[in-house]
C-alpha positions in Angstrom: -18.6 11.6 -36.5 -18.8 12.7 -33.1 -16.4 16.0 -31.6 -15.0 15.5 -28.3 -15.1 17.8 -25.9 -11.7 19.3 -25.5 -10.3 18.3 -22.3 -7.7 16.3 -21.0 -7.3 12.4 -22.0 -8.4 10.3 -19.5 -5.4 7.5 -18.7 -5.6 4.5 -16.0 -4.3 6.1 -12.8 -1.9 3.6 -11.1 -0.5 4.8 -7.5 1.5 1.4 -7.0 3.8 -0.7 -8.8 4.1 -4.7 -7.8 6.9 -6.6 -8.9 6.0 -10.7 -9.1 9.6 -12.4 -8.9 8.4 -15.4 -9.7 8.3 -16.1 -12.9 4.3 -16.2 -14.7 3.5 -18.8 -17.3 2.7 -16.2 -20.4 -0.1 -18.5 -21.6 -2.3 -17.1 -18.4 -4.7 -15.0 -19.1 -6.6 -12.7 -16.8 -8.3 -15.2 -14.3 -5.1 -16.4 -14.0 -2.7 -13.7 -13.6 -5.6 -12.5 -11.0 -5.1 -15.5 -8.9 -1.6 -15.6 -9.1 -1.9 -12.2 -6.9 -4.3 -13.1 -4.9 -1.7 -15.2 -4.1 1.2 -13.7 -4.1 0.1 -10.3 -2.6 -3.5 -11.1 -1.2 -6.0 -9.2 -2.9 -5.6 -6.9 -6.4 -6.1 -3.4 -4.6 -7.3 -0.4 -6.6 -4.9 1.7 -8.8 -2.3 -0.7 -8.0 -0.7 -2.8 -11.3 0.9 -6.1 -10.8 4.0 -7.0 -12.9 5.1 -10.2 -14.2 8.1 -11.5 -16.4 8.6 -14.9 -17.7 11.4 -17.4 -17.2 13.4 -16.2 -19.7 12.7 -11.8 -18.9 12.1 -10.9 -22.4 8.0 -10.9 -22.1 6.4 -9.2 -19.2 2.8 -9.2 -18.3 0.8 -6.1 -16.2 -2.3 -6.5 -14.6 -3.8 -3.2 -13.4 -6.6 -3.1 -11.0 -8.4 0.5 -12.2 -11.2 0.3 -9.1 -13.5 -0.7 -11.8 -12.4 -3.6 -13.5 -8.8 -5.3 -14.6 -6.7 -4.5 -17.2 -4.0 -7.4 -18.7 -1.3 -5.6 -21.0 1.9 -8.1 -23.0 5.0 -7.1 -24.1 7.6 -8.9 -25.8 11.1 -7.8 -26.4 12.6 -8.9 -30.0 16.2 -8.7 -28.2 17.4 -8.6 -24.8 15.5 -9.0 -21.8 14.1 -7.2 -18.6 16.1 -6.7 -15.7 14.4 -8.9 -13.1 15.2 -9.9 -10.0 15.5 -13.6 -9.3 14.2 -13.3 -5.5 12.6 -11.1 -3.1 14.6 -7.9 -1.7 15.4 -7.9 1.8 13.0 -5.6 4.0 13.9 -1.4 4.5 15.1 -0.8 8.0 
């Protein structure tokens, strides 16, 4: 076995959070959770992560862009369900 060097545990920096109101078909995998948004919010930009919910709110998918590649995470909830909202919020003044 190999000792680590001791130093702090490296994590996926995220500096933005993007919530999909639209629901996302949990069968999609990467390529398609990528397109979706492309779609939805142009391009995957770096240390942002995408979040997606199905029809039903109780699985949610995150895509995180980490500047060098992407990163596709699940969760399901046994009971209950994610508070999601069903359209887009209006704009800040």
């Amino acid at each position: 076995m190999r000792r680590l060097a001791s130093r702090d545990p490296q994590v996926i920096r995220v500096d933005a959070l993007w919530l999909a109101v639209e629901p996302l078909d949990m069968r999609a995998g990467t390529e398609a959770a990528l397109a979706r948004v492309g779609r939805v919010f142009g391009a995957a930009r770096p240390r942002h992560a995408y979040l997606f919910a199905n029809r039903r709110a109780n699985r949610m998918k995150v895509l995180v862009h980490d500047g060098i590649g992407i990163w596709l995470s699940a969760r399901r909830l046994h009971q209950g369900k994610f508070v999601w909202p069903r359209t887009a919020a209006p704009p800040l003044a």
